[in-house]
C-alpha positions as CSV (number, residue, x, y, z in Angstrom):
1,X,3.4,9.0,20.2
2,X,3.8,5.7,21.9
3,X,4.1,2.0,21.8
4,X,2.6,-1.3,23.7
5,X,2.7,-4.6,23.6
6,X,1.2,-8.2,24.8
7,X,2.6,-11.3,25.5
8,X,0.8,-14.7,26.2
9,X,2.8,-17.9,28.0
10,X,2.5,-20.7,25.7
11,X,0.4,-23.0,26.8
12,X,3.1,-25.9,26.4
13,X,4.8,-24.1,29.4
14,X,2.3,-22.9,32.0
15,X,2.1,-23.7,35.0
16,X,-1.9,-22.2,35.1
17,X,-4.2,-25.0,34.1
18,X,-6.9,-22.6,31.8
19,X,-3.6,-21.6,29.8
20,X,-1.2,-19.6,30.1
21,X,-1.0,-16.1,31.6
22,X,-0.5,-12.7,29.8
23,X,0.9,-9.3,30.5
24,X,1.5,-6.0,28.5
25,X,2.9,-2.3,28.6
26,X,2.4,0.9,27.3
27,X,4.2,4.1,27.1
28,X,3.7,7.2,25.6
29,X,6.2,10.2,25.0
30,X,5.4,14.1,23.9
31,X,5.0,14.8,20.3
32,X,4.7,18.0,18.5
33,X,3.1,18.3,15.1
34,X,2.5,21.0,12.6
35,X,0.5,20.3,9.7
36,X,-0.6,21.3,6.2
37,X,-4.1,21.0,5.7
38,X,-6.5,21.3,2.6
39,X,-10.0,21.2,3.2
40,X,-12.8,20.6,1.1
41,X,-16.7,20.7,2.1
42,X,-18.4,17.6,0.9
43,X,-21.8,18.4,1.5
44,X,-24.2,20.3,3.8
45,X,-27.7,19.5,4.8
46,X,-30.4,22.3,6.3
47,X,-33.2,21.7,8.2
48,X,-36.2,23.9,8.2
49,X,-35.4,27.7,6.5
50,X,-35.9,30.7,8.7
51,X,-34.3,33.7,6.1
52,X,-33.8,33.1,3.1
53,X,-32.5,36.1,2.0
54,X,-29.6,35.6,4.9
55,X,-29.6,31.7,3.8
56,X,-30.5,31.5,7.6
57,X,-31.7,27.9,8.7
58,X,-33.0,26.8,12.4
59,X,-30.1,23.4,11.9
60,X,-27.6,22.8,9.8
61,X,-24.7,20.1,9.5
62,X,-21.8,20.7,7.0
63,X,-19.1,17.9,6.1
64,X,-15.9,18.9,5.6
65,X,-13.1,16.4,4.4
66,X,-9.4,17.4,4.9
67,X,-6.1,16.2,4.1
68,X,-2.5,17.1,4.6
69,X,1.1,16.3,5.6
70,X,3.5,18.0,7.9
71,X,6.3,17.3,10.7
72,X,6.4,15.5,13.5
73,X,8.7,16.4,16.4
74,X,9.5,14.0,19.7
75,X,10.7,16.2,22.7
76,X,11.8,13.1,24.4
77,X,10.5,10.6,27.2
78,X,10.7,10.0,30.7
79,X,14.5,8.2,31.1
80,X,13.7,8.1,35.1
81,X,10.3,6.4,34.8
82,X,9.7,2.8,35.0
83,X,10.2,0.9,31.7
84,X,9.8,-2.6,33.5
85,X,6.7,-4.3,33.6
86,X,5.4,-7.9,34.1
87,X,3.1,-10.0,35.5
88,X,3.9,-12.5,38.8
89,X,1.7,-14.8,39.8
90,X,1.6,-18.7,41.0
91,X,0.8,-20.1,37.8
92,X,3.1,-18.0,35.3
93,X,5.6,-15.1,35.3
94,X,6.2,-13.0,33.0
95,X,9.1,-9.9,32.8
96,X,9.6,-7.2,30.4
97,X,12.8,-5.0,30.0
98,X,12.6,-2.1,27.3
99,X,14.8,0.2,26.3
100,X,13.8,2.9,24.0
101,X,15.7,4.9,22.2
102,X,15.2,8.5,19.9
103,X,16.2,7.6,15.8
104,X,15.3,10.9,14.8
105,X,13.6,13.8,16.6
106,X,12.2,15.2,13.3
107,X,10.2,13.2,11.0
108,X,7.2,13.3,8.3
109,X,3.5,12.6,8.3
110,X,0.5,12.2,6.6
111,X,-3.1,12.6,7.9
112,X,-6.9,12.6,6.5
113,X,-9.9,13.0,7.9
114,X,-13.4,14.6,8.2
115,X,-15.0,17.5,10.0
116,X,-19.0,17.5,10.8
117,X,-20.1,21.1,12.0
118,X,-23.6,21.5,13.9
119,X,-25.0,24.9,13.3
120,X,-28.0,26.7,14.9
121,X,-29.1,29.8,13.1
122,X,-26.3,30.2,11.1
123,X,-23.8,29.8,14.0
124,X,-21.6,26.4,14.8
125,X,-22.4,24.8,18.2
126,X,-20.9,21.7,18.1
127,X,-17.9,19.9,15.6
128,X,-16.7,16.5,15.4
129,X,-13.4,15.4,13.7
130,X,-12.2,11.8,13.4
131,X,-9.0,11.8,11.6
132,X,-6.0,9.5,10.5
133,X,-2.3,10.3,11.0
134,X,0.5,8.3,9.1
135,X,4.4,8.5,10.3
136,X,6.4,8.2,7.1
137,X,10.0,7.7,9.1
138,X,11.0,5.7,12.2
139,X,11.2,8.5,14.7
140,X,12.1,5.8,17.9
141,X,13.3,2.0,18.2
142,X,12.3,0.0,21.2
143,X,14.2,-3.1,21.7
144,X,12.0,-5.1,24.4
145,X,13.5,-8.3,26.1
146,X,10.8,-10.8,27.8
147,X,10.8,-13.5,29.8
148,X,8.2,-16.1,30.6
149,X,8.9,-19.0,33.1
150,X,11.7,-20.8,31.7
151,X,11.5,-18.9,28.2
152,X,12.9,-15.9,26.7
153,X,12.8,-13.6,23.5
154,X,13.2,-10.3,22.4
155,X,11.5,-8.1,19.5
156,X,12.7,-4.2,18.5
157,X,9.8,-2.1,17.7
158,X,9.9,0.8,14.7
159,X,7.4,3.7,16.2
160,X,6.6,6.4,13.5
161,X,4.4,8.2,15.2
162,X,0.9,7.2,13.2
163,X,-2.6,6.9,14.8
164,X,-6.0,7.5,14.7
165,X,-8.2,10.1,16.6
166,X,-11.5,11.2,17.2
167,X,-12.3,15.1,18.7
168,X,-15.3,16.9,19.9
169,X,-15.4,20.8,20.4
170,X,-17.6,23.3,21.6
171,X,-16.9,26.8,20.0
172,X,-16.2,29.7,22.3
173,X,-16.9,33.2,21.1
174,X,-14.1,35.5,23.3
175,X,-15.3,38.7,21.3
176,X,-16.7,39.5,18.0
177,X,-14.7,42.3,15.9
178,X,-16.8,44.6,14.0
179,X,-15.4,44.9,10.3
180,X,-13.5,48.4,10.1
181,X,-15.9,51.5,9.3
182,X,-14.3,52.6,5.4
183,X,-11.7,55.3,5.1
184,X,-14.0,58.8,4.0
185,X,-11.9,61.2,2.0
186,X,-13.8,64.0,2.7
């Protein structure tokens, strides 16, 4: 989970003469999640059929679509790292003070997304999954003061914990299990 933000310097008070300058932040802090997911395959395309009996193909590529909910959990953040930032330069200057603080360590989301599967002769190579994640409570508020040459303001920021994503795996085998021999009575 994390926040940023971005701040220009009006040009009205620059000192820069192409307008004013601009500085920003970020910071992240460790989240923990466990979902709920229901999946559903959409559709699945094969290219060129090696078995048909075993339903065997040289490629295949199978969309999945998934959706679910579940809890979010922030461990905390870095209290001794730097939350300052700004920018100082000859034409503008521009500080940032934040303090961030924990609302609730436990909190709800929703997320939604979709899985394509590359398989090669029946066995998945490669997957892709690009996926949306909503925070349904404020989990952290961040009030950040700024000041830029001979202004000031501040803004609180609500953090929830939602994002987007996109991952790429490549499936590793460890070790196959047989299925069990059945139980003979005899």
């Amino acid at each position: 989970m994390g926040w940023g933000y971005k701040l220009q310097v009006p040009k009205s008070i620059s000192y820069g003469s192409y307008g004013g300058g601009y500085a920003g932040h970020a910071v992240s802090v460790y989240l923990d999640r466990l979902p709920v997911l229901f999946n559903r395959t959409l559709t699945r395309f094969d290219f060129k059929e090696v078995n048909s009996e075993q339903e065997l193909y040289l490629f295949s590529l199978k969309i999945d679509l998934f959706a679910g909910g579940g809890v979010n959990y922030v461990r905390g953040f870095c209290e001794s790292c730097s939350l300052n930032a700004g920018l100082v330069s000859p034409q503008d200057t521009i500080i940032f003070r934040q303090q961030p603080a924990i609302v609730r360590h436990w909190g709800g989301y929703l997320t939604a997304g979709a899985i394509a599967r590359v398989y090669r002769l029946g066995k998945e190579k490669v997957n892709v999954t690009v996926f949306l994640n909503q925070g349904l409570t404020t989990m952290m508020e961040v009030p950040v003061q700024y000041t830029y040459n001979s202004g000031q303001g501040a803004i609180k920021l609500r953090v929830r914990g939602s994002g987007i994503g996109v991952l790429a795996a490549i499936p590793i085998r460890l070790k196959t299990f047989k299925s069990p021999a059945p139980y003979n009575r005899n």
